[in-house]
Every structure is written in C-alpha cells, then in structure tokens.
DOGUVO-871634 format. One record per residue (C-alpha): residue number from 1; y, x, z. Coordinates in steps of 0.5 Angstrom, whole numbers, plus 500, padded with zeros to 3 digits. Example, Ala and Ser with C-alpha at 12.3 -4.5 7.8 and 13.67 -1.06 7.14 Angstrom:
// residues 2
<num->1 | py->491 | px->525 | pz->516>
<num->2 | py->498 | px->527 | pz->514>
***
This chain:
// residues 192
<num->1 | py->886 | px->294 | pz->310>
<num->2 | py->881 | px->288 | pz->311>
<num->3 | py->879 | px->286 | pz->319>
<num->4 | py->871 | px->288 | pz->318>
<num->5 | py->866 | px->282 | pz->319>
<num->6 | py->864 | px->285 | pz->326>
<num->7 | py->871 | px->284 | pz->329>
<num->8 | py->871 | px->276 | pz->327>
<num->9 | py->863 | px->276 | pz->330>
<num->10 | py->866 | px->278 | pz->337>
<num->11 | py->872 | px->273 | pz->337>
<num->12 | py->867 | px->267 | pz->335>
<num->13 | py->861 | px->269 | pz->340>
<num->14 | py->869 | px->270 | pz->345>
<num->15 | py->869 | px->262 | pz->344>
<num->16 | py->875 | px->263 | pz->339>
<num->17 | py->873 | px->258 | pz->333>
<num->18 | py->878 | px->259 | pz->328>
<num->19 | py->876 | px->265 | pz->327>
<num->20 | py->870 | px->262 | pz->324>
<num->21 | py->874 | px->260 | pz->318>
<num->22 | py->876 | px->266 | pz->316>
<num->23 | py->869 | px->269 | pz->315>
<num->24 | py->868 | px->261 | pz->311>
<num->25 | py->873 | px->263 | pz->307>
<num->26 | py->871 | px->270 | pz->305>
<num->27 | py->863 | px->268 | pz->304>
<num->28 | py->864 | px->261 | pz->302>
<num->29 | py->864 | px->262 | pz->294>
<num->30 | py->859 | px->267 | pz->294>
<num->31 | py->855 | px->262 | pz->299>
<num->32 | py->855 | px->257 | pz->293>
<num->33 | py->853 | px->261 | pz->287>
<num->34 | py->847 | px->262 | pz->292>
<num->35 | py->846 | px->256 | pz->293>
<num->36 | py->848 | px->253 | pz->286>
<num->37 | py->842 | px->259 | pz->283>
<num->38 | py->837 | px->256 | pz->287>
<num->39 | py->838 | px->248 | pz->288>
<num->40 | py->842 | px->248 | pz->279>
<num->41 | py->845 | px->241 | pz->282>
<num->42 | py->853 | px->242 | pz->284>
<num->43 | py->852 | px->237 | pz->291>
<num->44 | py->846 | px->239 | pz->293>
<num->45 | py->849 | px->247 | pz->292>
<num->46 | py->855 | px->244 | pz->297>
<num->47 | py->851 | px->240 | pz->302>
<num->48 | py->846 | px->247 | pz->302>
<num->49 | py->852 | px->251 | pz->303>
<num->50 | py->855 | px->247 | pz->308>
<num->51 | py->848 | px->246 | pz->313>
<num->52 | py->849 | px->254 | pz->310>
<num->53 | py->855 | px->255 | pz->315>
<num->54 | py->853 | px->250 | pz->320>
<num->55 | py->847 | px->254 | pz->321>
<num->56 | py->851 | px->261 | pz->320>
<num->57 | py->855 | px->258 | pz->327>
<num->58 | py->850 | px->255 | pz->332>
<num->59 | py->846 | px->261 | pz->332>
<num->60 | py->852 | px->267 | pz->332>
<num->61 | py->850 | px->268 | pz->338>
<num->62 | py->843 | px->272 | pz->335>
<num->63 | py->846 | px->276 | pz->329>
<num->64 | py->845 | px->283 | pz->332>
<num->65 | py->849 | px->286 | pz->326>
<num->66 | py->843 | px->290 | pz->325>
<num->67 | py->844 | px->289 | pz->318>
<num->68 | py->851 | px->287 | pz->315>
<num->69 | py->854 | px->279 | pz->315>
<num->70 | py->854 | px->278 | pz->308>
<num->71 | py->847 | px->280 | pz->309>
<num->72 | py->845 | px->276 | pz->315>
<num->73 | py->849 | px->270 | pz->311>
<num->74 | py->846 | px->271 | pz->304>
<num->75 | py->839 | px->271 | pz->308>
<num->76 | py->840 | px->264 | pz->311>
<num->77 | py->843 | px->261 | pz->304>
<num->78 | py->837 | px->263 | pz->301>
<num->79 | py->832 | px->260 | pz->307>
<num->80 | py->837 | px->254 | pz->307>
<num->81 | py->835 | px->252 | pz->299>
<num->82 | py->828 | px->254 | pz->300>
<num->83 | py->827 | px->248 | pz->305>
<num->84 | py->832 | px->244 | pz->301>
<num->85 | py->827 | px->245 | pz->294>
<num->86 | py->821 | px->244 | pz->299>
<num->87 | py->824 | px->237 | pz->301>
<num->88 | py->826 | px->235 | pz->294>
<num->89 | py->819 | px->238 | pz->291>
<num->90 | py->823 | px->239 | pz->283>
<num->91 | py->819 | px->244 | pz->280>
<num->92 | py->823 | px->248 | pz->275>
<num->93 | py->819 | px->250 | pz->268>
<num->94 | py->818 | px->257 | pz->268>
<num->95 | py->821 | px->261 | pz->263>
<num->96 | py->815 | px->264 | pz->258>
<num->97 | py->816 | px->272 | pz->259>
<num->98 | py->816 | px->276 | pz->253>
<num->99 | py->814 | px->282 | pz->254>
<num->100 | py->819 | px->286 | pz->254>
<num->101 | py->819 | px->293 | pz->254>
<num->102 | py->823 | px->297 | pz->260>
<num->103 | py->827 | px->300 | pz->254>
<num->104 | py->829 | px->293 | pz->251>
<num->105 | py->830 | px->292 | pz->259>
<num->106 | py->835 | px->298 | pz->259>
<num->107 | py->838 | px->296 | pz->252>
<num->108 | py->840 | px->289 | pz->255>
<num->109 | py->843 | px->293 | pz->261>
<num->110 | py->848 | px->297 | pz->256>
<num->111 | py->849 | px->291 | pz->251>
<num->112 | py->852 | px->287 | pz->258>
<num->113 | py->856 | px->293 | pz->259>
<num->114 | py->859 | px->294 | pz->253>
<num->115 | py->861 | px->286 | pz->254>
<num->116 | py->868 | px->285 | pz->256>
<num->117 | py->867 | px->284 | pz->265>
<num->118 | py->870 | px->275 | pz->263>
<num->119 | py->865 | px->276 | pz->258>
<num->120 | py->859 | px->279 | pz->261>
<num->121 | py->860 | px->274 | pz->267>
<num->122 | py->860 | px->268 | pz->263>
<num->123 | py->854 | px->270 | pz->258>
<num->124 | py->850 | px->272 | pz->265>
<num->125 | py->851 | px->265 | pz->269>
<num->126 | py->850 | px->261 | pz->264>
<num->127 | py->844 | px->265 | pz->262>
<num->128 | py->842 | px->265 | pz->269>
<num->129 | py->842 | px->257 | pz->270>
<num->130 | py->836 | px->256 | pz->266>
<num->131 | py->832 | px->261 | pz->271>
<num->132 | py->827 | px->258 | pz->276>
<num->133 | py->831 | px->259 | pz->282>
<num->134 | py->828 | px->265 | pz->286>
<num->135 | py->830 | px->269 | pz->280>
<num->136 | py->836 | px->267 | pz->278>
<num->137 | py->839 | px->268 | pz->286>
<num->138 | py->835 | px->275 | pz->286>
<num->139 | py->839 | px->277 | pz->280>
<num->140 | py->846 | px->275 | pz->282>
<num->141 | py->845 | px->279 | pz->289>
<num->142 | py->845 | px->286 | pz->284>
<num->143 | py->849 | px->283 | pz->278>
<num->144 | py->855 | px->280 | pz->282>
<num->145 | py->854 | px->282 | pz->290>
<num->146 | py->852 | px->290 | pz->288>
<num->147 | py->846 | px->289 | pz->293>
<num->148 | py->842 | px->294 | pz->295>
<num->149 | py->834 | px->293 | pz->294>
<num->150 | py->834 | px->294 | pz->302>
<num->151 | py->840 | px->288 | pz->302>
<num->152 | py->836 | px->285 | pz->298>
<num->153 | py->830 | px->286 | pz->301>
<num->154 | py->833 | px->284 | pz->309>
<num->155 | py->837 | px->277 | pz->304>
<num->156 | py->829 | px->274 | pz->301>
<num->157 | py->824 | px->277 | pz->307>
<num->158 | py->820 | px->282 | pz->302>
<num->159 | py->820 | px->289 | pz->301>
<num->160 | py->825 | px->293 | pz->297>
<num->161 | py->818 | px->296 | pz->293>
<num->162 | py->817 | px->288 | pz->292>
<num->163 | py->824 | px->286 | pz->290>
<num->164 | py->824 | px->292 | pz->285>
<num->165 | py->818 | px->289 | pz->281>
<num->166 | py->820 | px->282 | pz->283>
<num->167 | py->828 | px->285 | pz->279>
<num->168 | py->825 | px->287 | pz->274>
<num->169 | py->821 | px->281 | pz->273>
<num->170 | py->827 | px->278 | pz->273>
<num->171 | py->831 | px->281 | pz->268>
<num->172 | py->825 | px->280 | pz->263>
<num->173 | py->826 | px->273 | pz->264>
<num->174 | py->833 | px->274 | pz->263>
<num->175 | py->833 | px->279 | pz->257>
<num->176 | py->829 | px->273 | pz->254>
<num->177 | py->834 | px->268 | pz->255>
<num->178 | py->840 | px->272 | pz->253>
<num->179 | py->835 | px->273 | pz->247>
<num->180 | py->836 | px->267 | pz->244>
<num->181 | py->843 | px->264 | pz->248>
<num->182 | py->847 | px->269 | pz->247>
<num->183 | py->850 | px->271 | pz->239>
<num->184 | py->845 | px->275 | pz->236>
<num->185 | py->850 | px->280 | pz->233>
<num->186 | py->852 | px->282 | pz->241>
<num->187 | py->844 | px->284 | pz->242>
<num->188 | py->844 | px->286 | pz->234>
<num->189 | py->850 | px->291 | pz->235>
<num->190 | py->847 | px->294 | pz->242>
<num->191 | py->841 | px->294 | pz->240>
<num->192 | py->841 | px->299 | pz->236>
***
C-alpha cells in the first residue's frame, strides 16, 4: 500500500527533509506536463516546475490539507506558470473554435475511448500542445489526472460551474484540432 501524502507532510513540517523528496518524486512528472501544457517550451517547463517545488517546500507549513496535495500542488504549478507567461508576455494564437455540437463533442469523447490507451495518449498530447496554455493545462487535469470539477476548480481558482463551461469550451477547441491532426478515417470510423 502507499504512505498517503499527509504522513510525509508531518514528517517535512517535523524538519525531516528527505521526505520532501518522496513527495518530488511522486508529483514530479505530472508537475512538469503541467508546466510544459501552459509554458509549450521544454526549460522554461523544468525551470517552472522547479521554482514549483521550491515554493511547494517553503510554504509547507501553511497546507491546511483541506484539500488533497495533488490539488494544493497542481494549484502552485499553475500559479507558478501564469507569473512565468506574465514575465515573458508571449501570446499564443488562439485556435478558432468551430462550433461543435455537444454531440460532436461526445462523439470525440467515444472515438479517443475506442483508441488503444498509448494511442489515445499520444494523439491527445500532441493535440494539446497546440492549445493556448490555460486550456491545454485544464484538460490534462480531466484526461489524464481524472480530476474532479472541484479538484479543478480549488487547481485554477474558478468555480466548478465555470470550470465545466471553460471544459467544454476546451474540448471544442480540442475536438477542432484533432479534427484536422489525427488520421481522418479514426474520426470517420467513430463518427458514424
């Protein structure tokens, strides 16, 4: 069975250091696709997810666990690469959204279940990389960390009612790209 986060928390506010790196080590990955969705550049990702950590550690002392970790955690990465895209004031190109139907939505939704898991994966990352950022780091949240609209919600600050429109705003962008990326006979073979 895995130690839950909240025994390694004690023993970090306990002055036990080492235990910090456990939590790196379980977060650490997921922290970076975070960063690498909202930042799309490989060292700004890592610088981003370091300062992540950083910040994670010095202010342990003030995670209430009122919400879980990966939350709280999730929440800083995100805050981390907004004052990160402020500084470096690049503006992606919005992708135009076609007006996708809430069936067409759910249509896409069934062709990526029908997709091998690897495959699906791929296709949606490489997808998502063309997302403005805030949209790209939403969806990897419910695609990959099966995040709750409340996890989310606590994650980018915005109430779960919000995050659903914002998600559903977000897929139709991403329903648009993979649209035009992914090999048409996948969507053709679903779409029917």
């Amino acid at each position: 069975m895995t130690i839950d986060d909240q025994h390694y928390i004690n023993l970090i506010i306990n002055g036990d250091t080492n235990a910090f790196a456990i939590l790196v080590d379980r977060y650490k990955d997921l922290v970076y696709t975070l960063t690498l969705r909202m930042l799309k550049n490989r060292e700004e990702a890592e610088d981003v997810s370091q300062d992540t950590f950083i910040k994670a550690y010095k202010s342990m002392g003030r995670f209430k666990g009122d919400s879980k970790f990966s939350t709280w955690i999730y929440r800083i990465a995100y805050n981390t690469s907004l004052d990160r895209l402020k500084k470096n004031r690049k503006h992606f190109n919005d992708v135009a959204i076609d007006e996708f139907t809430e069936h067409q939505v759910k249509t896409m939704d069934n062709a990526l279940s029908q997709l091998e898991n690897e495959e699906r994966n791929q296709a949606i990352q490489k997808c998502l990389a063309q997302l403005p950022s805030d949209d790209a780091f939403m969806l990897t949240l419910y695609y990959f960390e099966d995040q709750s609209l409340d996890e989310i919600s606590k994650v980018i600050g915005l109430t779960p009612n919000n995050v659903k429109v914002k998600l559903f705003r977000s897929r139709k962008k991403l329903a648009t790209i993979m649209k035009a990326q992914l090999e048409p006979e996948i969507i053709e073979n679903y779409g029917r």
